[in-house]
C-alpha positions as CSV (number, residue, x, y, z in Angstrom):
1,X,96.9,117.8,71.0
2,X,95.8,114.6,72.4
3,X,97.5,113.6,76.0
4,X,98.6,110.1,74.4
5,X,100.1,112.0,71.5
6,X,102.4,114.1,73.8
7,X,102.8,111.0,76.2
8,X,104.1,109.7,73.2
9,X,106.0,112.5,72.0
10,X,107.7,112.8,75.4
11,X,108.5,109.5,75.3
12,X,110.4,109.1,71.7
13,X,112.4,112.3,73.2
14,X,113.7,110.4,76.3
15,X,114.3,107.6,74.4
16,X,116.2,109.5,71.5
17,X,118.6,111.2,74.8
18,X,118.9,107.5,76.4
19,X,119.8,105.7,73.2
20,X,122.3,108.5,72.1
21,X,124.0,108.6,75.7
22,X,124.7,104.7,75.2
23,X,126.3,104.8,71.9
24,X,128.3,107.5,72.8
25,X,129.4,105.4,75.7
26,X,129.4,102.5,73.7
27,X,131.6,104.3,71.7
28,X,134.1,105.7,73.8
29,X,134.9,102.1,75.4
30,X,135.8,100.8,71.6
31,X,138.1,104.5,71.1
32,X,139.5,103.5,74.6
33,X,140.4,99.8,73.4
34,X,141.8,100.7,70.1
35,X,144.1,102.9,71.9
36,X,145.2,100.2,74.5
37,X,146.0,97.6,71.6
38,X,147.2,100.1,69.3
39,X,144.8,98.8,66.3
40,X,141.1,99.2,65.4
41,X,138.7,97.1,67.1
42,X,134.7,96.8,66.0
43,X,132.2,96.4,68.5
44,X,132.0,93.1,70.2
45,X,128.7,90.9,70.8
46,X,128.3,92.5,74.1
47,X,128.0,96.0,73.4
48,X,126.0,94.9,69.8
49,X,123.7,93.3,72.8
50,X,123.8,96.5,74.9
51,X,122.7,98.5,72.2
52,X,120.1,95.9,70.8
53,X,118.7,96.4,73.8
54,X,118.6,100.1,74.3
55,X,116.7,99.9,70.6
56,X,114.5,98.1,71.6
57,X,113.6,99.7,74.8
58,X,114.2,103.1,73.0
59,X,111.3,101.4,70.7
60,X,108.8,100.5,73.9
61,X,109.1,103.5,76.3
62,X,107.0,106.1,73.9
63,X,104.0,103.8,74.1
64,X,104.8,103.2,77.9
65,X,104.7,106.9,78.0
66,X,101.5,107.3,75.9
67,X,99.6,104.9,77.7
68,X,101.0,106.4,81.5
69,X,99.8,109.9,80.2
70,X,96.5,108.3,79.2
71,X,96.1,107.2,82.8
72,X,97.2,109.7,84.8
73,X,95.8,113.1,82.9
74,X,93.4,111.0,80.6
């Protein structure tokens, strides 16, 4: 398998744990203020912001990867 393949590979992995880990949190802090207001809240434009940006970096950091294992073992 090419090195910029598993660079890649490795990459989409950490960013599939990284953006999971933020929802989850992301989550949690909307469960948490429901329960303090009694009622259902959605996500405000700060966590849609948080987790834009997690997307996005979730989107970047496999061809960070591929092109760091491409350097270094390439």
């Amino acid at each position: 398998m090419n090195i910029w393949l598993q660079g890649a590979l490795i990459g989409a992995g950490v960013a599939a744990v990284l953006i999971f880990f933020e929802y989850t949190a992301i989550s949690a802090e909307v469960r948490e203020r429901s329960k303090k207001i009694a009622r259902k809240v959605d996500w405000d434009q700060n966590q849609r912001s948080r987790m834009r940006g997690m997307m996005t970096f979730g989107a970047v950091l496999p061809v960070g990867f591929a092109i760091g294992a491409w350097l270094i073992w390439g």
